[in-house]
DOVEXDREN-538387 format. One record per residue (C-alpha): residue number from 1; y negated, z negated, x negated; residue in one letter. Coordinates in pm, whole numbers, plus 50000, padded with zeros to 5 digits. Example, Ala and Ser with C-alpha at 12.3 -4.5 7.8 and 13.67 -1.06 7.14 Angstrom:
BEGIN
num | north | up | east | residuo
1 | 50450 | 49220 | 48770 | A
2 | 50106 | 49286 | 48633 | S
***
This chain:
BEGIN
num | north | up | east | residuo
1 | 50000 | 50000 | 50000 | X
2 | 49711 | 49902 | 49724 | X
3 | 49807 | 50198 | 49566 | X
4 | 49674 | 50452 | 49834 | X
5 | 49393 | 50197 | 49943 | X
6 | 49248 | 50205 | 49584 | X
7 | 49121 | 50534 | 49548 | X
8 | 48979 | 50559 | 49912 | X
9 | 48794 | 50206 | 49798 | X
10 | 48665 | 50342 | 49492 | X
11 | 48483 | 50645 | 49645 | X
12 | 48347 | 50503 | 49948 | X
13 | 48042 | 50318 | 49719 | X
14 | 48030 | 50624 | 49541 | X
15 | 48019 | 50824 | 49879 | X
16 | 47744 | 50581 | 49972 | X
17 | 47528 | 50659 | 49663 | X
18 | 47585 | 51023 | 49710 | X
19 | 47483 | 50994 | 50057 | X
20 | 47122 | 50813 | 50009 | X
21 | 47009 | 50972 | 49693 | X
22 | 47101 | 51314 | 49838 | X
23 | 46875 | 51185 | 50167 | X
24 | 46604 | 51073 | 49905 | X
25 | 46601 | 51408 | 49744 | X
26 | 46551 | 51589 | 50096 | X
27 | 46300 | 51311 | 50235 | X
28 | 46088 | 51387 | 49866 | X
29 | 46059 | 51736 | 49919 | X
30 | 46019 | 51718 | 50247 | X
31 | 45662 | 51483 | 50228 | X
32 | 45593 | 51648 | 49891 | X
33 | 45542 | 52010 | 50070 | X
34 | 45318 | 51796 | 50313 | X
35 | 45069 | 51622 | 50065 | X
36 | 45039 | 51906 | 49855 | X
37 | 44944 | 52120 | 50152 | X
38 | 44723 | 51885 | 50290 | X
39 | 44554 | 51817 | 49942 | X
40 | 44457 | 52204 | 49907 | X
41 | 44319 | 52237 | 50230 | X
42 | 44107 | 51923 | 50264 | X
43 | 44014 | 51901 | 49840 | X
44 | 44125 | 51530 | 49874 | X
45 | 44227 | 51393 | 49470 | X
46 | 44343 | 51095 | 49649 | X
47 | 44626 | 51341 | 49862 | X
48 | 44646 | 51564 | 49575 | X
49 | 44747 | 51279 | 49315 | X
50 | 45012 | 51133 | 49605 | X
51 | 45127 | 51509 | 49633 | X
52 | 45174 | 51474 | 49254 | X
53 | 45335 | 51089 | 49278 | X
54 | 45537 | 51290 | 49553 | X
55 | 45621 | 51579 | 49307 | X
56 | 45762 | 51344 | 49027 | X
57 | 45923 | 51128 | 49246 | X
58 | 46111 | 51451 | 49385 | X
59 | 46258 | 51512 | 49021 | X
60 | 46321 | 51162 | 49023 | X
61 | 46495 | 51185 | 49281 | X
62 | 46684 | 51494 | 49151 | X
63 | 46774 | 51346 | 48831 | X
64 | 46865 | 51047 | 48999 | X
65 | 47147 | 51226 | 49235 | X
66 | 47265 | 51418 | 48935 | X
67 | 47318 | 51053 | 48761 | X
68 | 47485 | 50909 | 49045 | X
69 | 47752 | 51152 | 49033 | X
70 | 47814 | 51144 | 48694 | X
71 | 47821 | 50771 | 48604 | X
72 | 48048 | 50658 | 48867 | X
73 | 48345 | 50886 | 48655 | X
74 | 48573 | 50650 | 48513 | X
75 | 48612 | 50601 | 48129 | X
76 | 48786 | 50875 | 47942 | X
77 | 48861 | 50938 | 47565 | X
78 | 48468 | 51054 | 47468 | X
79 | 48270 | 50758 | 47668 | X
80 | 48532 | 50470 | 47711 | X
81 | 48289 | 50223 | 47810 | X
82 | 48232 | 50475 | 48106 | X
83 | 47898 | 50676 | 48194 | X
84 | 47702 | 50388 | 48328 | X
85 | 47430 | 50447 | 48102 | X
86 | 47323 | 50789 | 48254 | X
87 | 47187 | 50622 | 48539 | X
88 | 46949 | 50473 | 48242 | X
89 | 46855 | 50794 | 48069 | X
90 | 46749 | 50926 | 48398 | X
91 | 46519 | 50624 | 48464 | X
92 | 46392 | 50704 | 48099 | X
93 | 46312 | 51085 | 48188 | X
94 | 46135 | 50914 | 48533 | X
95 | 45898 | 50716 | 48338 | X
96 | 45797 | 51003 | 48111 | X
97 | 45757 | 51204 | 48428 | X
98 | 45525 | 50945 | 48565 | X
99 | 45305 | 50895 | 48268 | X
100 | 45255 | 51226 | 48245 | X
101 | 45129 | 51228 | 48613 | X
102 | 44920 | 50935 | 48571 | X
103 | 44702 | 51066 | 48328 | X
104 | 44634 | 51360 | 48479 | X
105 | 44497 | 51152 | 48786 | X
106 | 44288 | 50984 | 48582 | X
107 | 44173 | 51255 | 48374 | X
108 | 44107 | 51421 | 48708 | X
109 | 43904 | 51144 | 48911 | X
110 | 43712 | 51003 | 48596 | X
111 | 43571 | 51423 | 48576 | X
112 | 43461 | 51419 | 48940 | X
113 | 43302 | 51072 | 48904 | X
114 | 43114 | 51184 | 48578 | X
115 | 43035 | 51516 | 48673 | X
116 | 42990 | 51470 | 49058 | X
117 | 43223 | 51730 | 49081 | X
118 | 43408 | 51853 | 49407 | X
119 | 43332 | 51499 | 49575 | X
120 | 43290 | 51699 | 49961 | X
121 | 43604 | 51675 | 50172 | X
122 | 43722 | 51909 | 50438 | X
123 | 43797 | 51613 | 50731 | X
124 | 44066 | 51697 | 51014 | X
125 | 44308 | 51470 | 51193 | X
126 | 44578 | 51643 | 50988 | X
127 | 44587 | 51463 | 50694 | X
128 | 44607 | 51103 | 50835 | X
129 | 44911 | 51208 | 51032 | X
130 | 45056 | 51356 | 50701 | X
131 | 44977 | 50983 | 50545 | X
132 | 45118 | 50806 | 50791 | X
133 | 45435 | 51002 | 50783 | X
134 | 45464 | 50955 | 50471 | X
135 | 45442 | 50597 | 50503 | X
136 | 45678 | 50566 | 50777 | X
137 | 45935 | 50791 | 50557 | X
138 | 45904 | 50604 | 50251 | X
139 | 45946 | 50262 | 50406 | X
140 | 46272 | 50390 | 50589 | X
141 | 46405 | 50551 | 50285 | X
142 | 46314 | 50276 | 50003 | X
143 | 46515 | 50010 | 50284 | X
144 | 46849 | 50230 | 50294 | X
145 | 46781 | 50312 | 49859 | X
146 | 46741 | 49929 | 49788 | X
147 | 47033 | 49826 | 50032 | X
148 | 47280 | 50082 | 49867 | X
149 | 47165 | 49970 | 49529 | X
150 | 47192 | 49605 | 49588 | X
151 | 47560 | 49699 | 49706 | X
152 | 47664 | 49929 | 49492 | X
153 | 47409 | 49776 | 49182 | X
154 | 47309 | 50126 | 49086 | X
155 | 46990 | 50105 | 48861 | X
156 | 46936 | 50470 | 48945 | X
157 | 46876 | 50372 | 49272 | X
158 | 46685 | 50077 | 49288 | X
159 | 46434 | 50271 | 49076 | X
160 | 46416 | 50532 | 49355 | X
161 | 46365 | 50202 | 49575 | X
162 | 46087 | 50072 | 49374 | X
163 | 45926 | 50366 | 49329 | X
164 | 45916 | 50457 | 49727 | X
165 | 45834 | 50128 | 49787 | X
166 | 45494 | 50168 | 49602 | X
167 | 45462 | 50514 | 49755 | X
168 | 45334 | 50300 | 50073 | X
169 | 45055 | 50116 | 49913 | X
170 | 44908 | 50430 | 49724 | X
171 | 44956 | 50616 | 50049 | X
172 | 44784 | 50313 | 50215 | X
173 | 44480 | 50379 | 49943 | X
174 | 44444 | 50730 | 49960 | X
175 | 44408 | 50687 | 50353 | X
176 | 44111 | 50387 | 50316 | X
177 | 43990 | 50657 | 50027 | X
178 | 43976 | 50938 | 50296 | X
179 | 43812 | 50666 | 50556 | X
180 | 43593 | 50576 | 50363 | X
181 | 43486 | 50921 | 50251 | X
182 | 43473 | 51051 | 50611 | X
183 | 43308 | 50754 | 50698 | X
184 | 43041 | 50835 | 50391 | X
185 | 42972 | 51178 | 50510 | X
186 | 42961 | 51107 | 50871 | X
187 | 42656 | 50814 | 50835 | X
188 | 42496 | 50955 | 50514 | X
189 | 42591 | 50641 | 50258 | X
190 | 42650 | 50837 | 49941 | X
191 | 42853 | 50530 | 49759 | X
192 | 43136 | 50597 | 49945 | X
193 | 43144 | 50967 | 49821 | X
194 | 43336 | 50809 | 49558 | X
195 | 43597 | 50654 | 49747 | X
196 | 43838 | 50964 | 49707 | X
197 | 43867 | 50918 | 49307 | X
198 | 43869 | 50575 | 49335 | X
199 | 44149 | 50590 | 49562 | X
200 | 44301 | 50859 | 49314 | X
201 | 44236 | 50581 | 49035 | X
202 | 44405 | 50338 | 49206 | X
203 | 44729 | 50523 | 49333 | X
204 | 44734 | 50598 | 48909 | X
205 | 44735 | 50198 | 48859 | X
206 | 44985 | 50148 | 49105 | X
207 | 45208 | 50466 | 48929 | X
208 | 45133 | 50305 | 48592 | X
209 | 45204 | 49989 | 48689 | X
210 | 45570 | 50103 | 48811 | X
211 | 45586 | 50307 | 48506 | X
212 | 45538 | 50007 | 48280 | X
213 | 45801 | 49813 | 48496 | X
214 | 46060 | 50095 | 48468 | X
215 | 46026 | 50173 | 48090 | X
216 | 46051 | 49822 | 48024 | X
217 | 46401 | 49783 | 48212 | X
218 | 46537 | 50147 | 48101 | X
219 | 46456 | 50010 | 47727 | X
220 | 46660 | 49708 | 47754 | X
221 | 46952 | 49904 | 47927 | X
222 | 46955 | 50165 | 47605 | X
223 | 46936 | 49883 | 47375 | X
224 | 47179 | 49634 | 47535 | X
225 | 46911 | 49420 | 47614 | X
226 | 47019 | 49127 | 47806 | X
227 | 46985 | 49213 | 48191 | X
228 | 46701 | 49003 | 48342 | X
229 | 46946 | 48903 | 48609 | X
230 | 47189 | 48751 | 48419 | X
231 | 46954 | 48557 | 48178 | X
232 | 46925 | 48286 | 48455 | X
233 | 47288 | 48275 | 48523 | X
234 | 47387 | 48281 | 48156 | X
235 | 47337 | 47898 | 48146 | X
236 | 47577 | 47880 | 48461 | X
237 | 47830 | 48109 | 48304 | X
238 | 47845 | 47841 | 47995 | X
239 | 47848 | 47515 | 48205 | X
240 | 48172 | 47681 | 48378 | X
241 | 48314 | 47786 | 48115 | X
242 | 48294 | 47455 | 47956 | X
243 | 48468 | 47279 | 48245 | X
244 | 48777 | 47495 | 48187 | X
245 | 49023 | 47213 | 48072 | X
246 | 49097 | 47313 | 47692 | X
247 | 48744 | 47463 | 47604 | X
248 | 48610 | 47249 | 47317 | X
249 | 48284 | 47491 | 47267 | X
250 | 48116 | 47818 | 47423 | X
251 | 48015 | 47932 | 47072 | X
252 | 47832 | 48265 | 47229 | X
253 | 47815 | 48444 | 47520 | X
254 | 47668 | 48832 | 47540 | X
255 | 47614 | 49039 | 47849 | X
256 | 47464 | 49377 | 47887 | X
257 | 47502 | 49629 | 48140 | X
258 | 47526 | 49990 | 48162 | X
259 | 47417 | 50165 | 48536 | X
260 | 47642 | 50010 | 48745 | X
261 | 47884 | 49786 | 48532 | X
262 | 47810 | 49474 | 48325 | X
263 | 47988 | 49388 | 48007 | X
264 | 48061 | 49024 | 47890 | X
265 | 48142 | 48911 | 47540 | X
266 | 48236 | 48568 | 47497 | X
267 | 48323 | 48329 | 47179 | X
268 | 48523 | 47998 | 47292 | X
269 | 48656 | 47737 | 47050 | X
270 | 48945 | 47657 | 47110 | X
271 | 49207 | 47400 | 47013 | X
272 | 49441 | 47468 | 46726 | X
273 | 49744 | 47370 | 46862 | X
274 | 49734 | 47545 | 47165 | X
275 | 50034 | 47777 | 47250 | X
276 | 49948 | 48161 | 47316 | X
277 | 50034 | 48126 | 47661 | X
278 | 49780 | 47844 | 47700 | X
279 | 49504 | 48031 | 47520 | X
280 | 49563 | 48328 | 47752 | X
281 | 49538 | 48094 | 48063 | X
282 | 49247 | 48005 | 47920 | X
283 | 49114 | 48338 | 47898 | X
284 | 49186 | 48383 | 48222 | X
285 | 48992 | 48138 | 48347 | X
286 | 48716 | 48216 | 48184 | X
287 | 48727 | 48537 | 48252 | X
288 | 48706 | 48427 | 48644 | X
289 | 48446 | 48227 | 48556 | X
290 | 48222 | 48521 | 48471 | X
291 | 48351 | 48737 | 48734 | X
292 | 48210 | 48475 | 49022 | X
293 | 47860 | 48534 | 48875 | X
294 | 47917 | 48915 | 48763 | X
295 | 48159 | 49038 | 49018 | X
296 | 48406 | 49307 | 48839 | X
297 | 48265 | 49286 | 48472 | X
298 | 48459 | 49371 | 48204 | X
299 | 48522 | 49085 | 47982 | X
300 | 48609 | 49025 | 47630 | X
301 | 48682 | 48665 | 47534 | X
302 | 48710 | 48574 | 47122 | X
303 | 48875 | 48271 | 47028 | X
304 | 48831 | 48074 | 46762 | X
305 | 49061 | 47831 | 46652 | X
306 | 48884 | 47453 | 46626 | X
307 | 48976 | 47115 | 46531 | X
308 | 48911 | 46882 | 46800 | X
309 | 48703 | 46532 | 46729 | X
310 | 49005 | 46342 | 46891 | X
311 | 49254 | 46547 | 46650 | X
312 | 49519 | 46302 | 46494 | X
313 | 49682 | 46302 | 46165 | X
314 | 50014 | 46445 | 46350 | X
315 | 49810 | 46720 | 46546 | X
316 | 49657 | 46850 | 46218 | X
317 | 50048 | 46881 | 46046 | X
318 | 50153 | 47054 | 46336 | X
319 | 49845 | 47277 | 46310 | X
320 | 49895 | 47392 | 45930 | X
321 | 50280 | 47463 | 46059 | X
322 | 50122 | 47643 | 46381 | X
323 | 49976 | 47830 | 46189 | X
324 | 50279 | 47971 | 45976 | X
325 | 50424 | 48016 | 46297 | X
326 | 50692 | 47736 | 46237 | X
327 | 50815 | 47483 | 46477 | X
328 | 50835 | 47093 | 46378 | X
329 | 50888 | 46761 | 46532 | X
330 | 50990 | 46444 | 46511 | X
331 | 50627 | 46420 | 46293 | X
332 | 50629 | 46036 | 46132 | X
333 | 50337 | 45898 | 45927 | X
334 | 50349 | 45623 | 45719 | X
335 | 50092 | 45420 | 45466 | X
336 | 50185 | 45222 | 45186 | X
337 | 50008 | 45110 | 44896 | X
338 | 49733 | 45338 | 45033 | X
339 | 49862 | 45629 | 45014 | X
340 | 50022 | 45828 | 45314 | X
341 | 50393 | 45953 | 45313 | X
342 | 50502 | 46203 | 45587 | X
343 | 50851 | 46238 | 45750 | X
344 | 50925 | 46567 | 45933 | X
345 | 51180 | 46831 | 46119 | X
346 | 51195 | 47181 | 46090 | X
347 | 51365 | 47459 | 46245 | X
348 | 51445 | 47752 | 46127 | X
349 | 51732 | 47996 | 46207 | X
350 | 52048 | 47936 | 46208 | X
351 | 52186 | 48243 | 46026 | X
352 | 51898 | 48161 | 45758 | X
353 | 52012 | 48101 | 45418 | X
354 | 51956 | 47723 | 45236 | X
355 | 51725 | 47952 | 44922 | X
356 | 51536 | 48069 | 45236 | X
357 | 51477 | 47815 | 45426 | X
358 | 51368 | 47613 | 45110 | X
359 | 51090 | 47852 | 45019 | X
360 | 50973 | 47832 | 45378 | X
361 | 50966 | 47459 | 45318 | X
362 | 50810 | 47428 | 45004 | X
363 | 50561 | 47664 | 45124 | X
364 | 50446 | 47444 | 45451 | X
365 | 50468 | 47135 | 45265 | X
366 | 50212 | 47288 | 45005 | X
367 | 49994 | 47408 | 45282 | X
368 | 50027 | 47089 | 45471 | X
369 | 49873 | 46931 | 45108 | X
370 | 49617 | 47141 | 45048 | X
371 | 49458 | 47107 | 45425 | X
372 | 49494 | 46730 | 45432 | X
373 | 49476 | 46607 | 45074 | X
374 | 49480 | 46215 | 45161 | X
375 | 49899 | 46269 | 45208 | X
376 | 50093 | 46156 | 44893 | X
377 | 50458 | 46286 | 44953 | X
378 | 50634 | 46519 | 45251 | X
379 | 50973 | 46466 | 45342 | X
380 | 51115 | 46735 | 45518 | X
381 | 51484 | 46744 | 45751 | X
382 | 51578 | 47111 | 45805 | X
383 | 51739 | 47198 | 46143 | X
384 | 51933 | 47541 | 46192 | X
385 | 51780 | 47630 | 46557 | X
386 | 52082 | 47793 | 46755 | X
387 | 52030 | 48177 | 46821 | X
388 | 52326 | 48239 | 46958 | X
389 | 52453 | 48149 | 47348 | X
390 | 52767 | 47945 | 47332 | X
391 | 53065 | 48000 | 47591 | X
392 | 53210 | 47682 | 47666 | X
393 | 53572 | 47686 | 47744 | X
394 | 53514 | 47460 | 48006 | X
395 | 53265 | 47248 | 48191 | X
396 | 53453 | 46993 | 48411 | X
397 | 53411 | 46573 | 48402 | X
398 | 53601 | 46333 | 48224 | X
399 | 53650 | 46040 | 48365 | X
400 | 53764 | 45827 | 48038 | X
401 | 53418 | 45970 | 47855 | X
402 | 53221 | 45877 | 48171 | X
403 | 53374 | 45544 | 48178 | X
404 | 53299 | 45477 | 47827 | X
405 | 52936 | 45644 | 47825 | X
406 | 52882 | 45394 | 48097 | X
407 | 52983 | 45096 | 47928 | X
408 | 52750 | 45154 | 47619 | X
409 | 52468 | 45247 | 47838 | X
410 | 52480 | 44814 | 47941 | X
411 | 52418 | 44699 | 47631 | X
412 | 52057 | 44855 | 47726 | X
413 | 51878 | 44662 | 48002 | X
414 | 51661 | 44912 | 48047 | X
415 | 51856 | 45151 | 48158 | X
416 | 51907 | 45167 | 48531 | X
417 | 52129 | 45465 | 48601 | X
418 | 52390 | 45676 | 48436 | X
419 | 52461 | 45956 | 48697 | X
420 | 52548 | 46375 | 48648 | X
421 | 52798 | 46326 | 48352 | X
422 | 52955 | 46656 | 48275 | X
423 | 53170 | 46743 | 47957 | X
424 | 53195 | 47085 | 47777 | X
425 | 53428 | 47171 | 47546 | X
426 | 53439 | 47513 | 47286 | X
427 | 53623 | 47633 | 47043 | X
428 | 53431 | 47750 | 46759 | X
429 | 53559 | 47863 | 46388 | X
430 | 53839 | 47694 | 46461 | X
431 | 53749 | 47353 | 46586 | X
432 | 53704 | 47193 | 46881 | X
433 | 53389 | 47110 | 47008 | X
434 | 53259 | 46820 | 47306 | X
435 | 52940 | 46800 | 47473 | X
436 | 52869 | 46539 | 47683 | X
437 | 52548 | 46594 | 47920 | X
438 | 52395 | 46316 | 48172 | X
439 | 52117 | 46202 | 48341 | X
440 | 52010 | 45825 | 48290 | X
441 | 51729 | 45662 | 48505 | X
442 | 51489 | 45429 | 48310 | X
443 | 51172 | 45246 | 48458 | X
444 | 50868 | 45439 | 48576 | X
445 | 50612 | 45318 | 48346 | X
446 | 50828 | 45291 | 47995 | X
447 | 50600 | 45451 | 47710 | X
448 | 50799 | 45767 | 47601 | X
449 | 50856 | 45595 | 47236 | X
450 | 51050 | 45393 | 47367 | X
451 | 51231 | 45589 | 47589 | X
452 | 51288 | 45817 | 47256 | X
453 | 51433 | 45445 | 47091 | X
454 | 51646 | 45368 | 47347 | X
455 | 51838 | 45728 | 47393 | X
456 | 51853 | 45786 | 47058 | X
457 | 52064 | 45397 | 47000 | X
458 | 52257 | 45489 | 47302 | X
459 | 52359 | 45864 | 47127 | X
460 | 52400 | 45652 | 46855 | X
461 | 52663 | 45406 | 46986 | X
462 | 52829 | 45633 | 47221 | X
463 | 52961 | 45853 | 46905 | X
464 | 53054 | 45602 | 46690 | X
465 | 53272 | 45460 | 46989 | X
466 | 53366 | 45829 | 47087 | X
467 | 53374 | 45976 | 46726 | X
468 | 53538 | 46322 | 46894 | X
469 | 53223 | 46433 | 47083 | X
470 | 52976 | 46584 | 46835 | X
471 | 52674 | 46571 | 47097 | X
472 | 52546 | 46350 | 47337 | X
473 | 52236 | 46511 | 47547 | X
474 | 52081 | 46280 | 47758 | X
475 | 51779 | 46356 | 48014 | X
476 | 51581 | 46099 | 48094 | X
477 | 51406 | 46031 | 48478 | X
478 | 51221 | 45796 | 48622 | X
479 | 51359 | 45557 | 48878 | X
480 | 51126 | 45685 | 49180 | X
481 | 51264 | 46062 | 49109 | X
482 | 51622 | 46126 | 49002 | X
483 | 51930 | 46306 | 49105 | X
484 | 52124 | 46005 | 49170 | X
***
């Protein structure tokens, strides 16, 4: 089922962005044809320089449905971060556009105001109806534009938005400019002849303003700027991310966007010890974490391996053997005469041979020496870890064993329960084999030391009474949750 839902999912935003930028292109022309007719037939700057704000925002409007299309493609082998960024170059092409336009305005109305130059207007109804239009367009069209955008969070077209949006206040002052120039010629009061390039000089402000505003954003986007909207949340984004149990630090955290799609790079320290399949837990969690404030980005989280403040002696040998990839336990510290002697286990492989393993040794304990200097002497127990599965010959009970288990277990108050006593027995190179496997219930709230202690004496006692079984495995529970 996702697998057919998917693709309609993924082209219905890109549908929608199709949809309203191809309306903006139409609704551009449309009102551009208007103004610019109006503005040769009445000599109005003011409706001349919104036919030319029109005009630019037309090939904005272009470009923009052209980038649209192209940067919702998905990643390929020449842009694998995807084509985002077109919707960033096209804002950057806008912006030249719109300079371009403004100083022509300005050029413009500054020469009729020097020069009293071309100042008489040819007033008919016509060109109020054409401003008004325009208005009511714009305001419908910069609604749907910032709508789609905020859904879709197309940069292409939340420029189109912002720029359509300030298409109603310069339209607002070229009509008070054309009032007030009517209004100058109809009672004789020649100060407002100059209402028409002031109006001109202020729709230039307003397309310089949205200029600067643009430039500024399509900059950052080119230059992986931090996006203004996630610098506020960037502090959120850390505080999460440092709640994640495990996270000791949130060492650095990038984010840049490109059209579209945000990109997150994050640096976490984490703790030594941890297992890969903790660390990638981890990852994912954090990864989450950025998602609920950036839906969908694509995140990349670094790790960096870090000793923890509460780090103990033992947690710092089994780092240095972590990191060697080798697995110990059974870690035992000791001090005497000032000077600190360590007792550990190692396994290795069972098929390994003794020169082998001994290098491997020789090579921790040297590591282990050189990262923690204060230890005077390493003792280290190799263990072959089994790589092969055994095939018992038989799994059944023994009642004699059982009997005998139980009676060592009593010389151990502690012990509540001996229950689930099975025996195995194998043949391997030519001897027999016994395995005896139980469960034994023990108090609730016994430290695990001791619990260690006390299965370990009764392993202990139970083979020297039963010298023919060669293991004892023993599983401890607590009394509130056992098998019994």
């Amino acid at each position: 089922m996702s697998t057919t839902a998917q693709p309609e999912q993924a082209a219905t935003p890109h549908s929608a962005k199709r949809s309203a930028a191809l309306f903006s292109v139409l609704a551009a022309f449309a009102v551009t044809l208007l103004k610019l007719l109006t503005g040769l037939l009445t000599g109005s700057l003011g409706m001349l320089s919104e036919a030319a704000h029109s005009g630019i925002d037309l090939i904005a409007a272009s470009i923009t449905l052209f980038s649209v299309q192209v940067s919702d493609r998905p990643a390929d082998a020449d842009h694998t971060y995807g084509h985002g960024k077109i919707e960033s170059l096209s804002a950057a092409i806008e912006s030249v556009l719109m300079l371009g336009s403004c100083v022509w305005i300005l050029t413009e109305a500054i020469r009729r105001i020097a020069h009293r130059q071309h100042l008489a207007l040819n007033f008919s109804l016509w060109p109020f109806l054409v401003l008004l239009l325009s208005i009511t367009v714009d305001y419908t069209r910069s609604r749907k534009l910032h709508r789609i955008a905020a859904e879709t969070r197309s940069e292409a077209l939340e420029a189109d938005a912002i720029h359509f949006r300030t298409d109603i206040w310069s339209s607002i002052a070229v009509l008070l400019g054309l009032a007030a120039s009517y209004i100058g010629e109809r009672f004789q009061i020649p100060q407002l002849e100059l209402a028409d390039p002031i109006a001109a000089i202020i729709v230039s402000g307003i397309i310089l303003h949205v200029t600067w505003n643009l430039a500024r954003r399509t900059i950052d986007a080119l230059t992986d700027a931090t996006p203004i909207e996630t610098r506020s949340q960037t502090r959120d984004i850390a505080r999460d991310i440092a709640a994640i149990d495990g996270v000791l630090s949130v060492d650095r955290i990038r984010t840049r966007r490109a059209g579209p799609n945000y990109f997150a790079d994050l640096t976490l320290g984490l703790p030594r010890n941890l297992t890969f399949q903790r660390s990638e837990q981890i990852t994912m969690a954090a990864t989450a974490a950025v998602r609920r404030h950036l839906p969908g980005a694509d995140v990349v989280v670094h790790s960096i391996p870090t000793a923890s403040i509460a780090e103990s002696l033992h947690d710092r040998i089994r780092a240095v053997a972590a990191r060697s990839n080798l697995a110990i336990h059974d870690v035992a510290v000791q001090e005497y005469n000032h000077e600190l002697h360590v007792e550990q286990h190692l396994e290795v492989y069972e098929n390994m041979s003794l020169s082998a393993a001994h290098a491997l040794v020789t090579q921790l304990e040297s590591d282990i020496r050189r990262e923690i200097p204060e230890i005077s002497t390493i003792l280290t127990h190799i263990e072959s870890e089994p790589a092969t599965i055994e095939r018992p010959a038989s799994l059944e009970r023994d009642r004699q064993l059982e009997v005998r288990l139980r009676r060592a277990a009593q010389a151990f108050p502690e012990i509540l329960d001996i229950h689930e006593v099975f025996v195995t027995r194998a043949h391997n190179n030519g001897a027999d084999r016994i395995q005896v496997n139980c469960h034994c219930t023990l108090p609730d709230d016994l430290p695990m030391s001791k619990v260690h202690e006390i299965i370990t004496a009764l392993e202990n006692a139970f083979k020297l009474d039963c010298p023919e079984v060669s293991r004892l495995l023993i599983h401890p529970e607590p009394a509130t949750d056992n098998r019994r």
